[in-house]
TIFISE-855239 format. One record per residue (C-alpha): chain; residue number from 1; residue in one letter; x negated, z negated, y. Coordinates in steps of 0.2 Angstrom, whole numbers, plus 5000, padded with zeros to 4 digits. Example, Ala and Ser with C-alpha at 12.3 -4.5 7.8 and 13.67 -1.06 7.14 Angstrom:
% TIFISE-855239
A_1_a_4938_4961_4978
A_2_s_4932_4964_4995
***
This chain:
% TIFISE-855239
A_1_x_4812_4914_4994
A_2_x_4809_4932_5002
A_3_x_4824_4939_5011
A_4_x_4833_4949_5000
A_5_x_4850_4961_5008
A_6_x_4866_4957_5001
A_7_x_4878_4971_5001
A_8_x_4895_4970_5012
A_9_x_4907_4974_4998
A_10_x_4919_4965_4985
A_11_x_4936_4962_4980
A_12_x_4948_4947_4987
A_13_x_4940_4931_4980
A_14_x_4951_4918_4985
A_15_x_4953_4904_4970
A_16_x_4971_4902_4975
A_17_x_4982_4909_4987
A_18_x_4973_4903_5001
A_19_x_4957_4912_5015
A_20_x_4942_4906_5005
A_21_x_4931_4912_4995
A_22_x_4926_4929_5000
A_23_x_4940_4942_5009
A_24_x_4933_4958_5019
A_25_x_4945_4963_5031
A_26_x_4952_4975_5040
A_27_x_4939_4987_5032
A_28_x_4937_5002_5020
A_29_x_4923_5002_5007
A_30_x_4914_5021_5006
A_31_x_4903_5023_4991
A_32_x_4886_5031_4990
A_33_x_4887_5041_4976
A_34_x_4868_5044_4979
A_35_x_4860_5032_4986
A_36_x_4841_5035_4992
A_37_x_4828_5023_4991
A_38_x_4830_5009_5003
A_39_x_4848_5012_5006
A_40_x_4863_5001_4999
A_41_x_4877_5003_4988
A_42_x_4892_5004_5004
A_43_x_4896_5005_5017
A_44_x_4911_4994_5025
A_45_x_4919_5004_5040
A_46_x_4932_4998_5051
A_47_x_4949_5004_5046
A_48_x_4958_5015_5057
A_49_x_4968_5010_5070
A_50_x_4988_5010_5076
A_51_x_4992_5025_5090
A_52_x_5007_5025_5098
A_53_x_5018_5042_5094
A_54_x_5036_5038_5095
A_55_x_5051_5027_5094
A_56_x_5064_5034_5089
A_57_x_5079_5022_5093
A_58_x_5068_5017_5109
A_59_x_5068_4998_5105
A_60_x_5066_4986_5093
A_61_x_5075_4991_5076
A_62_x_5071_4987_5055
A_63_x_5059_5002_5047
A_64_x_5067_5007_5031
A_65_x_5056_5024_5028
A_66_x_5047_5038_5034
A_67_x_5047_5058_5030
A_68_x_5036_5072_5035
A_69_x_5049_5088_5029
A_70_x_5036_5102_5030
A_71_x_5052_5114_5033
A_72_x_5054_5109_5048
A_73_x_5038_5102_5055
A_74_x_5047_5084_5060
A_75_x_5045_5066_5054
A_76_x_5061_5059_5047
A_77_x_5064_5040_5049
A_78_x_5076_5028_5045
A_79_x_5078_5013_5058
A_80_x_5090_5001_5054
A_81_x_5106_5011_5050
A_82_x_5103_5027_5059
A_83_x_5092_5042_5053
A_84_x_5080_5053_5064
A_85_x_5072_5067_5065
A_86_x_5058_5065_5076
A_87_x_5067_5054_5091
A_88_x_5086_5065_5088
A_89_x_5099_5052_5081
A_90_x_5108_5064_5068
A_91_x_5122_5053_5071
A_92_x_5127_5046_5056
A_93_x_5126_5026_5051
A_94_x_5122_5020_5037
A_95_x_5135_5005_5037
A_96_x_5135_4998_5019
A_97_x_5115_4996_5015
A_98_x_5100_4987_5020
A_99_x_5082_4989_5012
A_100_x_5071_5003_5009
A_101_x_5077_5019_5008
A_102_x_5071_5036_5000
A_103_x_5069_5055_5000
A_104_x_5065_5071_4990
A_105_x_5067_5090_4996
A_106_x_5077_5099_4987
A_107_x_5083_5119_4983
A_108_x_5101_5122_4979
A_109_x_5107_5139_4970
A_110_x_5106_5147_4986
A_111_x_5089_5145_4989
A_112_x_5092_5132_5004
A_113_x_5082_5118_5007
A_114_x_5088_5104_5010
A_115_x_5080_5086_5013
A_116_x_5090_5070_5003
A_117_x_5090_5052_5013
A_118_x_5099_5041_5000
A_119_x_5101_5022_5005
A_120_x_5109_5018_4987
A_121_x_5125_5019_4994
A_122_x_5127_5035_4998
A_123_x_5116_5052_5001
A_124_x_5113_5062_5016
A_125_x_5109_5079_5013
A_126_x_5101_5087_5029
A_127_x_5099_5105_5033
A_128_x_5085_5112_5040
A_129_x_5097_5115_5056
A_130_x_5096_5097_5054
A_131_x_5114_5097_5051
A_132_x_5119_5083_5041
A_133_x_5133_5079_5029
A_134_x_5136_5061_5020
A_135_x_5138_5063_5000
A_136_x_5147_5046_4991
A_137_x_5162_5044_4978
A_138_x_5176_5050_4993
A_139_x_5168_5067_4990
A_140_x_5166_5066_4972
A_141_x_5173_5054_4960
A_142_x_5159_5054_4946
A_143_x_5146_5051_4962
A_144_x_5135_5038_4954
A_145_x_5140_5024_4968
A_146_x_5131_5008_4970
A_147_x_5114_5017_4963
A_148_x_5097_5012_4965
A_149_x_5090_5023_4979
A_150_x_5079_5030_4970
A_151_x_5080_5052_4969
A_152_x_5072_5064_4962
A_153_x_5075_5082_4955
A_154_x_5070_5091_4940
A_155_x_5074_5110_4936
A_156_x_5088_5112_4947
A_157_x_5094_5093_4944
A_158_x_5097_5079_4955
A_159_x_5094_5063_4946
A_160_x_5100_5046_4954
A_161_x_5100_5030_4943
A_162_x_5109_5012_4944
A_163_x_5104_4996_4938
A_164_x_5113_4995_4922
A_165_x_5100_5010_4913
A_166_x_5111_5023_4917
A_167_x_5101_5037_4925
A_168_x_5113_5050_4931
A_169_x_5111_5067_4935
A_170_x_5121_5081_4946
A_171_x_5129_5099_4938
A_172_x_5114_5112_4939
A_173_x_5109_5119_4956
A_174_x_5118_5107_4966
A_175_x_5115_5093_4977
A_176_x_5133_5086_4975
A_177_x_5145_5090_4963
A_178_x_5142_5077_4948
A_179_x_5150_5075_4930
A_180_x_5156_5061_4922
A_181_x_5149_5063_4906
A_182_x_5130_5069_4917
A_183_x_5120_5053_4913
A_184_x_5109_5045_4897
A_185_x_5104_5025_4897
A_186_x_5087_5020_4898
A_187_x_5077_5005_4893
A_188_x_5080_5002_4875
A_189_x_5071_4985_4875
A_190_x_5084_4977_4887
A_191_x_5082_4975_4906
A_192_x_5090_4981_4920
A_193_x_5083_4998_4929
A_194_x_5073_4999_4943
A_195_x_5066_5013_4948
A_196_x_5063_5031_4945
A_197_x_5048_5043_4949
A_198_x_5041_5059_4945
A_199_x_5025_5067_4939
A_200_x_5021_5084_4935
A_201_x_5039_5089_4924
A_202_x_5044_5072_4918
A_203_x_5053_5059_4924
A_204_x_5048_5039_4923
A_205_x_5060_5027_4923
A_206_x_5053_5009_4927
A_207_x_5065_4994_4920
A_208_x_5060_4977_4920
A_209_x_5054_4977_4903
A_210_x_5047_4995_4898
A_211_x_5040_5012_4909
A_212_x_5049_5024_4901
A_213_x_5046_5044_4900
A_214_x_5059_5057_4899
A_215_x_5057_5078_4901
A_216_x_5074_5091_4902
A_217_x_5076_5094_4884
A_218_x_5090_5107_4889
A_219_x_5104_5098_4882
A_220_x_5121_5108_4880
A_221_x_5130_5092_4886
A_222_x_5129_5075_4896
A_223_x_5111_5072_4903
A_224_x_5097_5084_4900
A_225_x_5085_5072_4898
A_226_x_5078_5065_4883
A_227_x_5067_5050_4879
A_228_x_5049_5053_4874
A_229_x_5048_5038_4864
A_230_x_5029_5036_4859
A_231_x_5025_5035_4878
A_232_x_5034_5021_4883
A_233_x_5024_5007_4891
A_234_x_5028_4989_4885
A_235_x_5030_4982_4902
A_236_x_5040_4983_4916
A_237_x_5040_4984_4937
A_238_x_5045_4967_4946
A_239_x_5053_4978_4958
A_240_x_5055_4996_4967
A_241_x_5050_4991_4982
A_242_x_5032_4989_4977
A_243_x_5033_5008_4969
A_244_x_5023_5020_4981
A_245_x_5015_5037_4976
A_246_x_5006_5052_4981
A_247_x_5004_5070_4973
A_248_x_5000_5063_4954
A_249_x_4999_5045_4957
A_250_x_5009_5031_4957
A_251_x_5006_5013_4960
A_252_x_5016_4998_4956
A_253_x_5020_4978_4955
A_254_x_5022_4976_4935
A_255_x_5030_4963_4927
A_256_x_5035_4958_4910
A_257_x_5042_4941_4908
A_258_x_5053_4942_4891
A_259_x_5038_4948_4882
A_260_x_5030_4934_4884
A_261_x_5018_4942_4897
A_262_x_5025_4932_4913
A_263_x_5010_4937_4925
A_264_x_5011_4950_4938
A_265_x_5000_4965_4942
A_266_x_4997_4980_4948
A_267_x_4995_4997_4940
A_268_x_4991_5015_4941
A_269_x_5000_5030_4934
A_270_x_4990_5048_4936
A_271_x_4995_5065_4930
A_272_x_5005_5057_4915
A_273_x_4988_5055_4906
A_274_x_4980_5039_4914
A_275_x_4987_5020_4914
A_276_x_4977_5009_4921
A_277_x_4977_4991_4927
A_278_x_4971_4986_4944
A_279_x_4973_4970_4950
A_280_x_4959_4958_4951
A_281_x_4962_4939_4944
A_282_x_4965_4935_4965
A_283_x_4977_4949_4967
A_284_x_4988_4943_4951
A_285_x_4989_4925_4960
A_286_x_4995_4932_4976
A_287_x_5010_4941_4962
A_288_x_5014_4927_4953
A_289_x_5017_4916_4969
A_290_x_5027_4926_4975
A_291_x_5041_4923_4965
A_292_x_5059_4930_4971
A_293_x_5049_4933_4986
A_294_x_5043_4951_4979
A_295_x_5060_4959_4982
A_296_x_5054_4959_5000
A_297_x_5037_4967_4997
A_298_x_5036_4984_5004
A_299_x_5022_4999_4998
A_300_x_5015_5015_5003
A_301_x_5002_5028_4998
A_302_x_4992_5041_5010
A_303_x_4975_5046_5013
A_304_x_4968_5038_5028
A_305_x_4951_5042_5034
A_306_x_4949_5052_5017
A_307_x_4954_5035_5004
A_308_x_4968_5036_4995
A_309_x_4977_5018_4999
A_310_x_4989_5009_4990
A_311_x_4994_4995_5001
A_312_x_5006_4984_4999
A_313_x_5012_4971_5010
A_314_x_5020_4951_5003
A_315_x_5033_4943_5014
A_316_x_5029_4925_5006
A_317_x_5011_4927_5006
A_318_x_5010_4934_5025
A_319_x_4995_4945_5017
A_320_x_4990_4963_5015
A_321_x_4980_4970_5000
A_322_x_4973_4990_5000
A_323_x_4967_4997_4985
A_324_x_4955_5010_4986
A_325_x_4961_5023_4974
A_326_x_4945_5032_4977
A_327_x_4932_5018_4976
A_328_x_4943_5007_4964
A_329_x_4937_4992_4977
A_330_x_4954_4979_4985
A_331_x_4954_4972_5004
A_332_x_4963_4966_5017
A_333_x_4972_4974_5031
A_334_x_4981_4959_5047
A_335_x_4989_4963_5060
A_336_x_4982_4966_5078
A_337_x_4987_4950_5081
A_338_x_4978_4941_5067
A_339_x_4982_4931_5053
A_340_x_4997_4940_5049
A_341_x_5001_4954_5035
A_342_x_4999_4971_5044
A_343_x_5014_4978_5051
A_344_x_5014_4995_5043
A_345_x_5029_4996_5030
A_346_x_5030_5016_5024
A_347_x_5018_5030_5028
A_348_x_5018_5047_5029
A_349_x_5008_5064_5034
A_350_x_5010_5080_5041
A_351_x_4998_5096_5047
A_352_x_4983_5082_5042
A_353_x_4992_5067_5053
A_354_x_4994_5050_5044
A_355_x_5012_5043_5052
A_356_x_5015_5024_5049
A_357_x_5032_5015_5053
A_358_x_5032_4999_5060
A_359_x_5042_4984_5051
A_360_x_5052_4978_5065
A_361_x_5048_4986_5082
A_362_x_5057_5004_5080
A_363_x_5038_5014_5084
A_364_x_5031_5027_5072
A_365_x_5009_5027_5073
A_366_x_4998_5040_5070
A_367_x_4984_5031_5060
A_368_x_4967_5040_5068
A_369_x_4950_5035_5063
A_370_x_4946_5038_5079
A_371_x_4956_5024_5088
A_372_x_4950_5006_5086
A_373_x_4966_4997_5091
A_374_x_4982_4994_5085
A_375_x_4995_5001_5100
A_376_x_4982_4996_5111
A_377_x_4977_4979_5105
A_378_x_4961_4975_5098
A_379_x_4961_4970_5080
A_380_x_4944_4960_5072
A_381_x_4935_4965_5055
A_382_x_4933_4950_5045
A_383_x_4919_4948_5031
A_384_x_4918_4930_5022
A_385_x_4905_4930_5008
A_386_x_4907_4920_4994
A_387_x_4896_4903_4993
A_388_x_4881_4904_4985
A_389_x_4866_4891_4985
A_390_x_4853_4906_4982
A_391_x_4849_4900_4966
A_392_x_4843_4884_4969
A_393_x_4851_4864_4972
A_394_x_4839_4860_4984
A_395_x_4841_4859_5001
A_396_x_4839_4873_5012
A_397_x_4837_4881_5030
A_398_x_4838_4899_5037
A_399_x_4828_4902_5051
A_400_x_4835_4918_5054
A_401_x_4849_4932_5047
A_402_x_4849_4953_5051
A_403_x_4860_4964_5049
A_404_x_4862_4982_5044
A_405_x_4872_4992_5052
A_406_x_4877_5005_5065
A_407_x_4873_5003_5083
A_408_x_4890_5003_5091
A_409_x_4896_4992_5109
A_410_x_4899_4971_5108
A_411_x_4892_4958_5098
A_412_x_4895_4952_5082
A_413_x_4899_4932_5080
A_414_x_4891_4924_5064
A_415_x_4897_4908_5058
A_416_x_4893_4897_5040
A_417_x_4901_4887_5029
A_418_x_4892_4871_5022
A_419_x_4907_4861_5015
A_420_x_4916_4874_5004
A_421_x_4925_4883_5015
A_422_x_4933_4868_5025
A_423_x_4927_4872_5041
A_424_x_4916_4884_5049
A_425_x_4902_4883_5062
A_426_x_4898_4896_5074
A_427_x_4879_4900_5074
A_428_x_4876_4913_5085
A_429_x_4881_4931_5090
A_430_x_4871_4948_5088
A_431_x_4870_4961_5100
A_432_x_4877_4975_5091
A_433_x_4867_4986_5103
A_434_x_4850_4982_5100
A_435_x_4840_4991_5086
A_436_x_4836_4975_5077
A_437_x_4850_4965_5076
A_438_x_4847_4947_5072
A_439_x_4850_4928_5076
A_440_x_4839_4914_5073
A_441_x_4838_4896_5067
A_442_x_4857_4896_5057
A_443_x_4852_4877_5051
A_444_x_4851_4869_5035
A_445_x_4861_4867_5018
A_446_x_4864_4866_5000
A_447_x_4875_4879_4999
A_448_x_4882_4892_5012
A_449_x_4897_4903_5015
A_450_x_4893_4918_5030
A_451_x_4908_4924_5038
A_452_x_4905_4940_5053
A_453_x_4918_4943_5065
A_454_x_4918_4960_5075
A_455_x_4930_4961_5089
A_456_x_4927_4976_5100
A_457_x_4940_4992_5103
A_458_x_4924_5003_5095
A_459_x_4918_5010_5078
A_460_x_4910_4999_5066
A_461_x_4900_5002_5050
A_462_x_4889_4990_5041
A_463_x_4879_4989_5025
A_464_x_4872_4973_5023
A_465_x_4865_4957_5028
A_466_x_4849_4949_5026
A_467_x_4849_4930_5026
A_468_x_4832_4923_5027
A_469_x_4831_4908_5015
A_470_x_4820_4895_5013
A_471_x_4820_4882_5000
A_472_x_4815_4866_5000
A_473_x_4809_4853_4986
A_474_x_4823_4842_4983
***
């Protein structure tokens, strides 16, 4: 049959929750959007890579979250129970939590800004002096203590919420003073509260069973806030932890057991206007298999290498899958190390500079397209195909295979898969130097799996792959 190119592009394909079927990793899809004669549909670049930039508690310590405060021009983080800006310990520790922790900027009625870190326990407002000062129920009584986390403000509002609907908000043009008739519940189907978010001037409050919407109504008393009823969403989120957002999008794990809709995705909120589902069938497995396990998950949103990425990270699963705001295409993202879910848990930028915490390790990355390592380890791009027998039963042989990419430094190793993925062959590897890059004499079979392997600290982009097929008669 004459050699026809199959693009390097697609979604996880795995039948389960295993490493068949097809996976790219470690990659970026970018789309041509005009695509000349002779040219194909994407290209599939290697993702950027982890730099050094700093550790803030100079060893080994659990990333709860990551801040760029443009006030001040410094990255915030959160390692274990201390906070930072930049490598300063602002010398307060957060005793009583564990878990992701969250931010928002906001004025106060003097027109100071001021940048909230709140663990769920308590708040810490911090200056841009970076003075700090701890805000619970010993200051106030009404503080909403035992909250979610979560914080946003609105109009001169703080809100904060707890798990039992009750989203709470502070006296106007305050960051602290609270009143104990300030709060509405959410959630009028049932369900605890989970999360909250905001978009352009409304509030969304995610429970487990609905995604509800709320805008200041300018209520004389109690909560401002009031329930736009014909918006809510009839599912839930299976838990904040897979909330991440950027400008007018949100992303998030959703989950609606009681309605009888007991199977996971993943959607997409933008500008209020657009609701969209984005998981793929593969995807949604990796969710449901999860199970309790997804309290662990941890999310972010940036734009690296100019995509907007969701990615989110499963504990259970040891796995990484991006989504491609941009494109609409899922991957995979592993570790330096390989074989292990990628270790970035929050992200951040500033002055055009992605920042990425580490899970465990107590280092901040800058995530530069121009470095091809992961803190100076060399991590592989991984492309599986899918098995196909080209469209015929018979039994096959490929005397040879070319591949379309860029020239770039180090070899390429090709392996196949006869047997459905239960083992596969090395066949050869291609000079990724040469102008023609090719390998010979791949063997025969009935039906064939490619996988391609690039393991070189260098740039790498590639389009396709052009299997030379020929079929035989029975």
């Amino acid at each position: 049959m004459p050699a026809k190119p199959i693009p390097f592009v697609g979604a996880p394909g795995q039948r389960g929750t295993g490493t068949t079927d097809q996976r790219y990793i470690n990659v970026i899809f970018e789309i041509n959007k005009n695509v000349a004669p002779g040219e194909y549909p994407a290209n599939c670049i290697k993702r950027p890579g982890l730099a050094n930039s700093t550790q803030p508690p100079a060893g080994a310590a659990t990333g709860r979250g990551l801040y760029a405060w443009g006030a001040t021009g410094k990255i915030y983080s959160v390692f274990a129970d201390k906070i930072y800006s930049g490598v300063t310990d602002l010398g307060v520790t957060l005793a009583a939590s564990t878990g992701r922790v969250w931010f928002w900027e906001q004025h106060v009625d003097t027109g100071t800004r001021q940048l909230i870190v709140s663990d769920g326990a308590d708040n810490y407002n911090i200056t841009t002096a970076d003075a700090i000062t701890q805000i619970d129920a010993t200051d106030d009584a009404d503080y909403p203590a035992a909250n979610l986390g979560c914080i946003v403000g609105l109009d001169g509002y703080v809100f904060q919420a707890q798990s039992n609907g009750k989203i709470w908000n502070t006296d106007l043009n305050s960051a602290v003073a609270w009143t104990a008739t300030s709060y509405l519940t959410a959630d009028t189907h049932g369900g605890d509260l989970e999360a909250m978010h905001k978009q352009k001037d409304q509030i969304i409050a995610f429970t487990k069973n609905r995604v509800e919407f709320f805008f200041n109504n300018g209520n004389p008393t109690g909560s401002p806030l009031l329930r736009i009823d014909q918006n809510t969403l009839g599912f839930g989120i299976a838990h904040k932890n897979s909330l991440a957002f950027s400008g007018e999008i949100c992303c998030f794990v959703s989950e609606n057991a009681s309605d009888g809709d007991g199977a996971r995705s993943v959607y997409l909120i933008a500008s209020l206007s657009k609701v969209t589902e984005i998981a793929t069938p593969a995807i949604i497995r990796f969710l449901a298999a999860e199970g309790t396990s997804i309290s662990t998950c941890s999310a972010w949103m940036e734009r690296v290498a100019g995509h907007l990425l969701y990615v989110l990270n499963l504990d259970s699963a040891e796995r990484t899958f991006v989504y491609d705001i941009d494109s609409g295409l899922w991957c995979e993202w592993e570790a330096a190390a390989g074989g292990a879910k990628f270790n970035g848990i929050a992200a951040t930028s500033l002055n055009g500079v992605v920042y990425v915490q580490d899970v465990a390790n107590g280092r901040v990355y800058t995530l530069s397209a121009t470095t091809y390592q992961d803190s100076g380890v060399t991590f592989s791009v991984t492309k599986q195909t899918s098995r196909s027998n080209f469209g015929s039963p018979n039994l096959k042989v490929e005397p040879s295979l070319d591949l379309i990419a860029d020239t770039t430094t180090g070899t390429m190793s090709v392996a196949v898969s006869d047997d459905d993925f239960s083992n596969f062959t090395t066949v050869g590897t291609i000079d990724m130097s040469q102008k023609q890059k090719r390998i010979t004499r791949l063997g025969s079979f009935y039906a064939r799996s490619h996988k391609f392997t690039y393991t070189q600290n260098a740039a790498y982009r590639a389009q396709a792959f052009v299997p030379d097929i020929k079929v035989g008669t029975g």
